[in-house]
C-alpha positions in Angstrom: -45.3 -20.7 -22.4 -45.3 -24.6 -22.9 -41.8 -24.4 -25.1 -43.0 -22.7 -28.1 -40.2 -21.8 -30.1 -42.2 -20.2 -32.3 -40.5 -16.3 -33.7 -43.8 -16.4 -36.2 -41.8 -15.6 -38.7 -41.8 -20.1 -39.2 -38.1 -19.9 -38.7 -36.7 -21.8 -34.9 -34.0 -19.2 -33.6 -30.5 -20.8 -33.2 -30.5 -22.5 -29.4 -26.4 -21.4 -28.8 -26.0 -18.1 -30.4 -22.6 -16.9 -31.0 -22.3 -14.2 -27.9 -21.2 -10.7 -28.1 -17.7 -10.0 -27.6 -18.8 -7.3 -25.8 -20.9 -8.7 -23.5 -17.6 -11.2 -22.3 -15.9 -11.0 -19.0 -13.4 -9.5 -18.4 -10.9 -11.2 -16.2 -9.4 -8.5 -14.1 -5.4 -8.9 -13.5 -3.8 -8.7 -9.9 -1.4 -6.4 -9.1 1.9 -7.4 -8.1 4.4 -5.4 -6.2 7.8 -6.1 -5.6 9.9 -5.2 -1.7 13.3 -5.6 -2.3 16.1 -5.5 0.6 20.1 -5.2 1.5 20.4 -6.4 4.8 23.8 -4.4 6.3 24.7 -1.2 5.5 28.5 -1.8 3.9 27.8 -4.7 1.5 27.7 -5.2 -2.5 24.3 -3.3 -2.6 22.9 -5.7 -4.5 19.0 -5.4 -3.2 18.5 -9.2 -3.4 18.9 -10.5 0.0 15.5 -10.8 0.0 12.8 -10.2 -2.6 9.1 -10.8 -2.1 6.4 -10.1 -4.4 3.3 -9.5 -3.2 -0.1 -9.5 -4.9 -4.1 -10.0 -3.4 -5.4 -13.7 -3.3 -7.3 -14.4 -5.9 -10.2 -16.2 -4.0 -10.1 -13.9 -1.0 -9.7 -9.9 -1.7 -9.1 -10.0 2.5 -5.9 -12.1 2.0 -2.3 -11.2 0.7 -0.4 -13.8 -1.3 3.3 -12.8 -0.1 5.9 -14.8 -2.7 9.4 -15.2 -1.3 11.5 -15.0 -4.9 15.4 -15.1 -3.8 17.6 -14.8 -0.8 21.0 -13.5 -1.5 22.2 -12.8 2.2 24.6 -14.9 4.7 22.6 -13.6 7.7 19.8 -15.6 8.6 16.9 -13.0 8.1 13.1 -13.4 8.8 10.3 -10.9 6.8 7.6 -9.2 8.5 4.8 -7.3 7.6 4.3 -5.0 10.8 4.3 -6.4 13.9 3.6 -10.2 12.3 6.6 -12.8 11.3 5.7 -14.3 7.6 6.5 -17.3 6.2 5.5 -19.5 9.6 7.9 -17.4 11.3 11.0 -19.3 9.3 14.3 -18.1 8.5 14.0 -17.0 4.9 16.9 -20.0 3.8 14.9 -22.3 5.7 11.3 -21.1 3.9 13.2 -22.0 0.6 14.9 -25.2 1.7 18.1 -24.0 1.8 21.1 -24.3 4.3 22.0 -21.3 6.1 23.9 -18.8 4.3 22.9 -19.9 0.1 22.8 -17.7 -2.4 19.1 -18.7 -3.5 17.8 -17.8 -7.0 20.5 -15.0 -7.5 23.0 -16.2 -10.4 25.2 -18.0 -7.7 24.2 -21.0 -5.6 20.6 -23.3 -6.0 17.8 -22.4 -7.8 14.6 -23.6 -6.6 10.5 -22.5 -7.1 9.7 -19.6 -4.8 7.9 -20.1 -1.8 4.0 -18.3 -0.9 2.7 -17.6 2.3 -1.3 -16.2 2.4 -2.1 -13.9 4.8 -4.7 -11.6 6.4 -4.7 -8.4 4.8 -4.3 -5.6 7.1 -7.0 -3.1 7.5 -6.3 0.0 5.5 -3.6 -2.3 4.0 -1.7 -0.1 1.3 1.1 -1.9 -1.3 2.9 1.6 -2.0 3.0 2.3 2.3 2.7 -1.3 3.6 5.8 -1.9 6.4 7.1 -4.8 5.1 10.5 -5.2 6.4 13.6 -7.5 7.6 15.0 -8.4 10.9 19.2 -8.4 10.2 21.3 -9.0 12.8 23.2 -6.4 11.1 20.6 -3.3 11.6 18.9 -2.8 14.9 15.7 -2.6 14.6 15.5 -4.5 11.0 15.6 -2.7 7.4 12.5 -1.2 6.2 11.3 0.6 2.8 13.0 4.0 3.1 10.8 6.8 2.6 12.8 9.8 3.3 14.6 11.7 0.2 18.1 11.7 0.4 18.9 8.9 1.9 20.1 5.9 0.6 17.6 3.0 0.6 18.6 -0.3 1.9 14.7 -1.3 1.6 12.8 -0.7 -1.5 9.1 -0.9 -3.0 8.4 -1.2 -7.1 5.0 -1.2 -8.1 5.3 -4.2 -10.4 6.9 -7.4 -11.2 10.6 -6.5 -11.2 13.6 -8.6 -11.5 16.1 -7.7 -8.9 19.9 -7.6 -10.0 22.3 -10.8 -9.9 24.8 -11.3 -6.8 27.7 -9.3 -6.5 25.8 -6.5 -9.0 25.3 -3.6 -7.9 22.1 -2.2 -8.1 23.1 0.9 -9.6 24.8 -1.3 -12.2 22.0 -3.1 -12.9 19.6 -0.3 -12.9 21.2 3.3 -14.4 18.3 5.5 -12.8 18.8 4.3 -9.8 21.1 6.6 -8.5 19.6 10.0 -9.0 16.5 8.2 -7.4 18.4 7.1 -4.4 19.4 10.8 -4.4 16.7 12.3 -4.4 13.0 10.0 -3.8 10.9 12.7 -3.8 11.8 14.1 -7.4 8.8 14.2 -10.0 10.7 13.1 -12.9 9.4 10.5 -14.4 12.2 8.8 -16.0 13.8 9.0 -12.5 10.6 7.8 -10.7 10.5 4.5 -13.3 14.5 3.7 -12.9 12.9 0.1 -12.4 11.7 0.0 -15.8 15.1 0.5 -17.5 18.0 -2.4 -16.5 21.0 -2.7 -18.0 21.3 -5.5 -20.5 23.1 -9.2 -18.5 22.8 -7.6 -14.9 19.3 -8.7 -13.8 17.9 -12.5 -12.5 15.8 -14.1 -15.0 15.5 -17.9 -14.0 
């Protein structure tokens, strides 16, 4: 009381003591995902015609930052997470600037800073089963994440930051594994399961 500093022992403690390590916050790391798409079913399976990465706002655990990396496709294509339109409902070249038809951020064509749309978070929202998908005048009905095993996915969720092949590459070029996963989704191999984590060497985007 009345600012005694006082320990008694004659000695004033040090005002700013150096803090405990232990005691410092820890600043927690948002997980990113990565949805990957080929928008027609013949094509140089390439899985870039569009990328988005998608991650929780940082000031709003309610919201979804949804980052549109690359657009590899000649079809004008729009992304959709359900029922909803992202991006204010633009064409994905238009989202990035682009004419109709570039090759954006894929090793051919412009190269320009992705684009981020926030939005609500679903309830009961889900990265690994989230139905984020592409309308392609190509596919009726649009190109979704496959789930089934055995089939060959045109649509494609990694839980992480990935780096999707460049154009023209295929992706089972670019990534070995990703053949016996494409054959066979529900395997429990892990070296299968992580075919992501393994690219072959001058066959992936890095900007």
């Amino acid at each position: 009381p009345g600012g005694n500093t006082d320990t008694g022992t004659g000695e004033t403690p040090d005002p700013d003591p150096t803090p405990d390590p232990e005691q410092e916050t820890i600043t927690e790391t948002k997980a990113v995902w990565s949805y990957a798409f080929e928008d027609t079913p013949l094509g140089d399976y390439d899985m870039n015609d569009v990328v988005i990465k998608v991650s929780e706002n940082e000031d709003d655990e309610d919201k979804l930052d949804v980052t549109l990396c690359c657009t590899g496709a000649s079809f004008d294509l729009r992304v959709y997470l359900n029922n909803t339109v992202i991006f204010n409902g633009k064409e994905v070249h238009d989202a990035m600037g682009q004419s109709s038809g570039s090759l954006v951020n894929t090793g051919h064509g412009p190269e320009v800073d992705a684009v981020v749309a926030t939005i609500d978070k679903p309830y009961g929202f889900s990265f690994a089963d989230a139905d984020f998908w592409i309308e392609s005048p190509a596919v009726p009905g649009g190109v979704h994440i496959t789930r089934n095993p055995g089939e060959e996915p045109h649509g494609v969720v990694i839980p992480q930051d990935w780096a999707w092949p460049l154009e023209y590459v295929c992706i089972k070029e670019a990534y070995p594994m990703f053949a016996e996963f494409a054959a066979d989704a529900s395997t429990v191999n892990e070296a299968i399961l992580a075919w992501y984590k393994t690219p072959a060497t001058g066959r992936i985007y890095k900007k």
